[in-house]
C-alpha atoms as a printed R data frame, in Angstrom:
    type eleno elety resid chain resno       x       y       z
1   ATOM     1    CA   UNK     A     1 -46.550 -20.158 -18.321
2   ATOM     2    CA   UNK     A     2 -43.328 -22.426 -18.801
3   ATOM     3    CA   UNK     A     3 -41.954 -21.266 -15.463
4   ATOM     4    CA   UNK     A     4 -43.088 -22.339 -12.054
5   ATOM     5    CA   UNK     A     5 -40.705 -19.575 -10.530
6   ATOM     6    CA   UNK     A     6 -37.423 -17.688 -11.053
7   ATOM     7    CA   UNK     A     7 -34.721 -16.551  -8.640
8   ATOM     8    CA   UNK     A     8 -32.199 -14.237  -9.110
9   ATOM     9    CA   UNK     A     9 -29.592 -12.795  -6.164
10  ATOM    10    CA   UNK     A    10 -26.305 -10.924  -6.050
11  ATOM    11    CA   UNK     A    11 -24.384  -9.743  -3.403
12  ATOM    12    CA   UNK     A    12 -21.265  -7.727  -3.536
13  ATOM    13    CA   UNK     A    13 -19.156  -6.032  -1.250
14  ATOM    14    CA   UNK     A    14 -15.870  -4.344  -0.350
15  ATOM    15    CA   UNK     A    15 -13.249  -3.569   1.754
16  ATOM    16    CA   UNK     A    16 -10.396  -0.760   1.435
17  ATOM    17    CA   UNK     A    17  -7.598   0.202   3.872
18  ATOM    18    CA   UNK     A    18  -4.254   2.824   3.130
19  ATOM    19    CA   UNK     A    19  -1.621   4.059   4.898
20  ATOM    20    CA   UNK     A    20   0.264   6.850   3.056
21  ATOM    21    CA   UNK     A    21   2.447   8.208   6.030
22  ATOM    22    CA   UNK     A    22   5.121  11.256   5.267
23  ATOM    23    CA   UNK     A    23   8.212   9.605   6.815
24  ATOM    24    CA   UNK     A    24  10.640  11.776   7.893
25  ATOM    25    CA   UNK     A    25  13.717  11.918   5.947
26  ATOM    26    CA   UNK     A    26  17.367  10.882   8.303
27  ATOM    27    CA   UNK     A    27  20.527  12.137   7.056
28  ATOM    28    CA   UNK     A    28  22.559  11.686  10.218
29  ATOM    29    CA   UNK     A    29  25.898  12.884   8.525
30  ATOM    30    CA   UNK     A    30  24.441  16.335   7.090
31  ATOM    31    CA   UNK     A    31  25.899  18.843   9.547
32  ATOM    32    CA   UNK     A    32  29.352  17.027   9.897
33  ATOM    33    CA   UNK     A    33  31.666  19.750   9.087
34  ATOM    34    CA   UNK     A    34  34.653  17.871   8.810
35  ATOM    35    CA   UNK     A    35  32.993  15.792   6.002
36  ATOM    36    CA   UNK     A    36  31.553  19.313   4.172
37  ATOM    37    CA   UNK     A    37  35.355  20.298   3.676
38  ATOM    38    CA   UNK     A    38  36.177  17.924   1.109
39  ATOM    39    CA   UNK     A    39  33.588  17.270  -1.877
40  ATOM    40    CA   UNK     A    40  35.304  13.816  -2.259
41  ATOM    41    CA   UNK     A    41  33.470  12.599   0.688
42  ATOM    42    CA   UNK     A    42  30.408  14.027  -0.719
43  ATOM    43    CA   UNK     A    43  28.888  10.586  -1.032
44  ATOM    44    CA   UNK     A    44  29.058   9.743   2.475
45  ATOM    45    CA   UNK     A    45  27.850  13.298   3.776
46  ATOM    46    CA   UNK     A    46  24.920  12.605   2.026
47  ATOM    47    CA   UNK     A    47  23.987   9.303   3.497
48  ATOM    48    CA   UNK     A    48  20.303   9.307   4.210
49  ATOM    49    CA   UNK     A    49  17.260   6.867   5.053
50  ATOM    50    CA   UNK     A    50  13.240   6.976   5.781
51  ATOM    51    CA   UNK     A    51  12.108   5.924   9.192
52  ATOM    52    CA   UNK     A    52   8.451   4.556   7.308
53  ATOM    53    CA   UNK     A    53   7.292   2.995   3.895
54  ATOM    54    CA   UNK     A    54   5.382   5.433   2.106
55  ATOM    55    CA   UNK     A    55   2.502   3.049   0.971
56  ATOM    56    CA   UNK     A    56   0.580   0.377   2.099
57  ATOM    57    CA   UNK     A    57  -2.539  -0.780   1.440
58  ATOM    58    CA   UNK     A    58  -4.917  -4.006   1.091
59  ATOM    59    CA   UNK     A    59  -8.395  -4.197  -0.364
60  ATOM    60    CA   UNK     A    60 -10.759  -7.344  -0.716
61  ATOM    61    CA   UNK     A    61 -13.864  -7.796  -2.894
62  ATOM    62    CA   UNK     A    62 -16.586 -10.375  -2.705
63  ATOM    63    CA   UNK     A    63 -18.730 -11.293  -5.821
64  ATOM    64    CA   UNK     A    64 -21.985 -13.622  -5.701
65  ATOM    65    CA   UNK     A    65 -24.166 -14.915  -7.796
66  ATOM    66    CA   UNK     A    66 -26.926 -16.944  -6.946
67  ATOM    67    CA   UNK     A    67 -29.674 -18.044  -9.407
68  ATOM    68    CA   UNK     A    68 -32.429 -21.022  -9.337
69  ATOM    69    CA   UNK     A    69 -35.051 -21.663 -11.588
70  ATOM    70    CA   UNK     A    70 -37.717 -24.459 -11.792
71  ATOM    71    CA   UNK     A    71 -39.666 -25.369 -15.841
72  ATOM    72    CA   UNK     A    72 -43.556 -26.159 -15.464
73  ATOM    73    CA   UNK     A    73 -44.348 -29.159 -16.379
74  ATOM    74    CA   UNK     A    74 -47.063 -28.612 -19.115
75  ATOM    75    CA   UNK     A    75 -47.570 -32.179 -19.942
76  ATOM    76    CA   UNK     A    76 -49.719 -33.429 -17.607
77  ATOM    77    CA   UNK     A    77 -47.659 -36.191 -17.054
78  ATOM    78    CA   UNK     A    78 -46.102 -36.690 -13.057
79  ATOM    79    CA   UNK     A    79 -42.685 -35.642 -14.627
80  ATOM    80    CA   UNK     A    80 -40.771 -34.606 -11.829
81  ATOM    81    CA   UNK     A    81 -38.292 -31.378 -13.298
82  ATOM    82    CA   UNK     A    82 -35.641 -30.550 -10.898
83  ATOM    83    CA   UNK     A    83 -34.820 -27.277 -10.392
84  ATOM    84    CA   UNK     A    84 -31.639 -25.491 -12.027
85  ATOM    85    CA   UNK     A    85 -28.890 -23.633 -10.242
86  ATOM    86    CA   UNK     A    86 -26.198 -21.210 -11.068
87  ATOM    87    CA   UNK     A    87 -23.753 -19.994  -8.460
88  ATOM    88    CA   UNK     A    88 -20.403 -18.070  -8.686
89  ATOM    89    CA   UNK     A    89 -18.820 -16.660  -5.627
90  ATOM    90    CA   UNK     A    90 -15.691 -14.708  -6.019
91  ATOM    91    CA   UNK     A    91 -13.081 -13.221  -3.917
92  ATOM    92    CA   UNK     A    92  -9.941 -10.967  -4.643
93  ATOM    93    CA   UNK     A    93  -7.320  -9.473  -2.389
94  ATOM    94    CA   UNK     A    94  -5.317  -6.781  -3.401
95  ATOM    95    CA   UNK     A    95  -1.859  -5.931  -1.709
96  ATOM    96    CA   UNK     A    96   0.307  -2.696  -2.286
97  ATOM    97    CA   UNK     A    97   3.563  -2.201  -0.660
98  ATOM    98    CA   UNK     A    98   6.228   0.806  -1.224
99  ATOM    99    CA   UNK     A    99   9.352   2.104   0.533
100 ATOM   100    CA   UNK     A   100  11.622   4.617  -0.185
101 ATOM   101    CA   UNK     A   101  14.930   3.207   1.475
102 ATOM   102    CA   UNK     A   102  16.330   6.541   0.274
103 ATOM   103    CA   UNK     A   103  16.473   9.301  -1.570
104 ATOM   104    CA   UNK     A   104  17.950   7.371  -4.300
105 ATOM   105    CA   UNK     A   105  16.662   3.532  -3.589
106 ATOM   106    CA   UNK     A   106  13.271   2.598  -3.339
107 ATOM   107    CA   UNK     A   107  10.793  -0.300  -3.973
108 ATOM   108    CA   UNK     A   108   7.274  -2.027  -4.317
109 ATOM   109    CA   UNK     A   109   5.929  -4.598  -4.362
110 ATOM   110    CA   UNK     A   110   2.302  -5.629  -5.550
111 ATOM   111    CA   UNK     A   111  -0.016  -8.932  -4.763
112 ATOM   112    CA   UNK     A   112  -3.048  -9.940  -6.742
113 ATOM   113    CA   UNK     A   113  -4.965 -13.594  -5.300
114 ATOM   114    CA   UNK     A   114  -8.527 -14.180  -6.676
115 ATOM   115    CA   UNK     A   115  -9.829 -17.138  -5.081
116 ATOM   116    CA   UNK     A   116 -13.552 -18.994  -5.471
117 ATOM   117    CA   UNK     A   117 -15.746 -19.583  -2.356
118 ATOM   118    CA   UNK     A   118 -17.225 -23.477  -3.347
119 ATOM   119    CA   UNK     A   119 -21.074 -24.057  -2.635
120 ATOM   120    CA   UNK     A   120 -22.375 -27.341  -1.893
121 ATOM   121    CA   UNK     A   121 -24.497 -28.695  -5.053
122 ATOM   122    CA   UNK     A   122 -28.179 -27.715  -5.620
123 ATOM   123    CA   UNK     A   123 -30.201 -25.137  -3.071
124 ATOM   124    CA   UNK     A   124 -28.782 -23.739   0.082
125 ATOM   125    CA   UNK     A   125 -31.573 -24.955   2.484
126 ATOM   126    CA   UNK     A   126 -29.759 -26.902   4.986
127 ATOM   127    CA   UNK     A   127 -27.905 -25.188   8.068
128 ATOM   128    CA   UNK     A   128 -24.678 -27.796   7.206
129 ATOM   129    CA   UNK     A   129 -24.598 -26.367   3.923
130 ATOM   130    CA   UNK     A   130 -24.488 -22.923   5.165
131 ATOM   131    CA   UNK     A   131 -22.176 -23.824   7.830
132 ATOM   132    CA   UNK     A   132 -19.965 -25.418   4.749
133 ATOM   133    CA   UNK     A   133 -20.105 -21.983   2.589
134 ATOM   134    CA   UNK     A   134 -19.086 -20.249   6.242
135 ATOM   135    CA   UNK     A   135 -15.768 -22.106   6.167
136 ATOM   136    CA   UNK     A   136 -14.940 -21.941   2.797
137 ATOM   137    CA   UNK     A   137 -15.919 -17.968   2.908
138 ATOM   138    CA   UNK     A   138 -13.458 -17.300   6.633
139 ATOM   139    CA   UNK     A   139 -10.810 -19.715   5.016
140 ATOM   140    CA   UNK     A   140 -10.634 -17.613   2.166
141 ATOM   141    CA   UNK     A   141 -11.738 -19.517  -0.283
142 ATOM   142    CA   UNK     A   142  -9.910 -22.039  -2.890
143 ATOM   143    CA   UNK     A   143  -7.267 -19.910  -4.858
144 ATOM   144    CA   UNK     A   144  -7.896 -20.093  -8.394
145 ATOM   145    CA   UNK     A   145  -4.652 -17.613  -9.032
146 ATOM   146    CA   UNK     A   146  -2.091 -15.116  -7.789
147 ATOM   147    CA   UNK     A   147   0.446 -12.796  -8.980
148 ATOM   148    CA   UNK     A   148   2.942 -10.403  -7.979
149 ATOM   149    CA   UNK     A   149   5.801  -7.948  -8.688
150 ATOM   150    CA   UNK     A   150   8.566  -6.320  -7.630
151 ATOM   151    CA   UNK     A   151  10.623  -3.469  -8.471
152 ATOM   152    CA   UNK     A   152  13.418  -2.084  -7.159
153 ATOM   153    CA   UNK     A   153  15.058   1.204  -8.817
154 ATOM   154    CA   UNK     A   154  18.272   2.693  -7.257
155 ATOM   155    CA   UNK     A   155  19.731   6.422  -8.755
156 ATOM   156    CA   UNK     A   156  22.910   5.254  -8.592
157 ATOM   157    CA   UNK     A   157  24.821   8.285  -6.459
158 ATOM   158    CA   UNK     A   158  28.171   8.706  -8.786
159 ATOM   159    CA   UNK     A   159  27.907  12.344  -9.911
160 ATOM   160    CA   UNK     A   160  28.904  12.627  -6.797
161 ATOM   161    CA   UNK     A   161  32.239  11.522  -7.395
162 ATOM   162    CA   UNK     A   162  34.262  14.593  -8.391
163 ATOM   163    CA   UNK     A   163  35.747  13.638 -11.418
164 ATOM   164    CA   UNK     A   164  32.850  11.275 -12.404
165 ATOM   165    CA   UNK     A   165  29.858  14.516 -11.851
166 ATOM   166    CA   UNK     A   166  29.356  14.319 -15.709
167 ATOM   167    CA   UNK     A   167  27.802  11.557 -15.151
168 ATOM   168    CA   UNK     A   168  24.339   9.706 -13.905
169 ATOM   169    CA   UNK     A   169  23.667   5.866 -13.896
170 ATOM   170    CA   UNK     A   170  20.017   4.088 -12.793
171 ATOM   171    CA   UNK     A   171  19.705   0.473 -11.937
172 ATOM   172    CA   UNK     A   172  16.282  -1.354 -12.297
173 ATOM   173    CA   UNK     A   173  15.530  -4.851 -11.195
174 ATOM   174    CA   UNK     A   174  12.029  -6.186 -11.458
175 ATOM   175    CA   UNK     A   175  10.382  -9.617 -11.108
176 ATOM   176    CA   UNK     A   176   6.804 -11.185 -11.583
177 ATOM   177    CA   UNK     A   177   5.306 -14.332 -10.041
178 ATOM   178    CA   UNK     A   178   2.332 -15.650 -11.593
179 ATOM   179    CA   UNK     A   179   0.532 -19.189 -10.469
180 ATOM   180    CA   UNK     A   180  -2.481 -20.439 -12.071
181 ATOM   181    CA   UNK     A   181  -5.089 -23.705 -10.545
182 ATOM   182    CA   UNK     A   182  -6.032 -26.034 -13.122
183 ATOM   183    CA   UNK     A   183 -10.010 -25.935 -13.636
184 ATOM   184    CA   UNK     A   184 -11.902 -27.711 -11.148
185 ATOM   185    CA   UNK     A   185 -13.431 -29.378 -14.542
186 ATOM   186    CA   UNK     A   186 -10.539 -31.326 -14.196
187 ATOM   187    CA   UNK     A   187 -10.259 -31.983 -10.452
188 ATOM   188    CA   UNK     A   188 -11.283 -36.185  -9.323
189 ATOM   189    CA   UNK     A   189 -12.627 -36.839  -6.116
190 ATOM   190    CA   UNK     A   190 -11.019 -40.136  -4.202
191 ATOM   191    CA   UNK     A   191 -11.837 -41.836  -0.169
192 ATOM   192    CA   UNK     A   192  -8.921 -42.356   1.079
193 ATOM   193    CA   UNK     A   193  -8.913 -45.361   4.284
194 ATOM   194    CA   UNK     A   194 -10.078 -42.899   6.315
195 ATOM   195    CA   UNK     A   195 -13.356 -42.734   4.876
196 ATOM   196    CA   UNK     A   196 -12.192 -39.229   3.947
197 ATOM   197    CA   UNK     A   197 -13.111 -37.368   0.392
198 ATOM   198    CA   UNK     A   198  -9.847 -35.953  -1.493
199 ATOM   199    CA   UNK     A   199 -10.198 -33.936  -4.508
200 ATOM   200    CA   UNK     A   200  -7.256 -34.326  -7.157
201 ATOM   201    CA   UNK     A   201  -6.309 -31.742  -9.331
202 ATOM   202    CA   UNK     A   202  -4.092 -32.562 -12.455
203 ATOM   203    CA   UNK     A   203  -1.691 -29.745 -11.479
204 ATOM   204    CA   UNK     A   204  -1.033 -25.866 -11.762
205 ATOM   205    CA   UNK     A   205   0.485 -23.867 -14.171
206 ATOM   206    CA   UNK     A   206   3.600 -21.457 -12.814
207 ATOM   207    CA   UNK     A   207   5.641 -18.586 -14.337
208 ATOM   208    CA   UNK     A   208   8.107 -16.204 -13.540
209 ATOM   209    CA   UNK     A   209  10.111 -13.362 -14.419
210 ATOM   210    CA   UNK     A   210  13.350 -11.060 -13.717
211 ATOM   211    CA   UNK     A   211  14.442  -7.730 -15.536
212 ATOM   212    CA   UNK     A   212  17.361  -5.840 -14.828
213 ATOM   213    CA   UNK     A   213  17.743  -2.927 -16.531
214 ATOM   214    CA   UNK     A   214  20.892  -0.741 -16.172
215 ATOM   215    CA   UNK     A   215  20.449   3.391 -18.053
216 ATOM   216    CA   UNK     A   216  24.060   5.635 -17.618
217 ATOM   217    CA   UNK     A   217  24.072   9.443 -19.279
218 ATOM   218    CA   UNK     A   218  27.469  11.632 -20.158
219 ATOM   219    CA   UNK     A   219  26.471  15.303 -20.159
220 ATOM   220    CA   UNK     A   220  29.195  16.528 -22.183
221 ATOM   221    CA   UNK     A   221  28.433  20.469 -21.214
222 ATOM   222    CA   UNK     A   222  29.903  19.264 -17.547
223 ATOM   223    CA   UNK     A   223  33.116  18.187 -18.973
224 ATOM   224    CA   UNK     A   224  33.910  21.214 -21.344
């Protein structure tokens, strides 16, 4: 047998929390009968807002891989093999965000960070090394990359304008954030006069993004 022993662990987990709330619906200006006598002020009558966001929610993941494995030496010769490790430990957060303003505005916004817990090299047998994957783990780990969007969208109210109720308008803006680490492949280590380790990276890649998107319609059959 090649192998003097074999070890193989994962370890994943999960955590979820929501909050989809009905908020209640204000439209302090609805039973205003002065404005209700003239459809010009139609828009105003109509003012309205939510007391809540309709959506929000986080969730977190953790990911681990731990693996060691150790050749027999078959030679007969006082080689000494060191073992061989492979670890991978893995977190993402998730973050979900919407309110409806209005009736007619609303928004969300979304957050994706995936972050890596770092091990110490070579087995975990050492209570400083646990105490050092503890840390890492409670500090969340070294972000490896992030996104996250945003959308607005706002029915733009002027059919309500008498003369203009042939018509309907919508208004989209959106925007995306995304920020990348460099690999730690590339990351140097330097002692600083402290006596202190600092780990260089060569930099991180950003990128971003805005849309705005504007959408009118003319129903014709209103007009004639």
């Amino acid at each position: 047998v090649d192998i003097d022993h074999s070890l193989s662990k994962s370890y994943r987990g999960g955590l979820t929390y929501a909050f989809a709330p009905k908020p209640k619906n204000i439209r302090p200006l609805q039973k205003n009968k002065w404005l209700a006598k003239y459809k010009s002020l139609m828009l105003v009558r109509d003012f309205n807002f939510n007391t809540a966001p309709s959506q929000l929610s986080f969730s977190t993941n953790i990911d681990r891989e731990y693996s060691e494995s150790l050749n027999r030496d078959i030679t007969a010769s006082d080689i000494y093999i060191q073992p061989t490790y492979e670890k991978t430990f893995n977190m993402s957060r998730l973050y979900n965000f919407k309110y409806d303003l209005t009736k007619s505005l609303s928004m969300d916004f979304n957050a994706d960070n995936e972050s890596r817990i770092l091990e110490p090299e070579g087995a975990i047998d050492t209570q400083e090394k646990r105490d050092s994957i503890e840390r890492s783990f409670f500090n969340g780990g070294t972000n490896i990359s992030y996104r996250h969007g945003t959308n607005v969208n706002y029915d733009i109210p002027i059919q309500k304008i008498p003369f203009l109720n042939f018509m309907t308008a919508n208004a989209r803006y959106s925007t995306n954030y995304d920020w990348l680490r460099a690999p730690f492949l590339h990351d140097s280590t330097t002692i600083n006069s402290m006596g202190e380790h600092i780990t260089n990276s060569i930099g991180n890649t950003i990128q971003n993004a805005k849309t705005l998107q504007l959408n009118g319609q003319l129903n014709m059959t209103t007009v004639y």
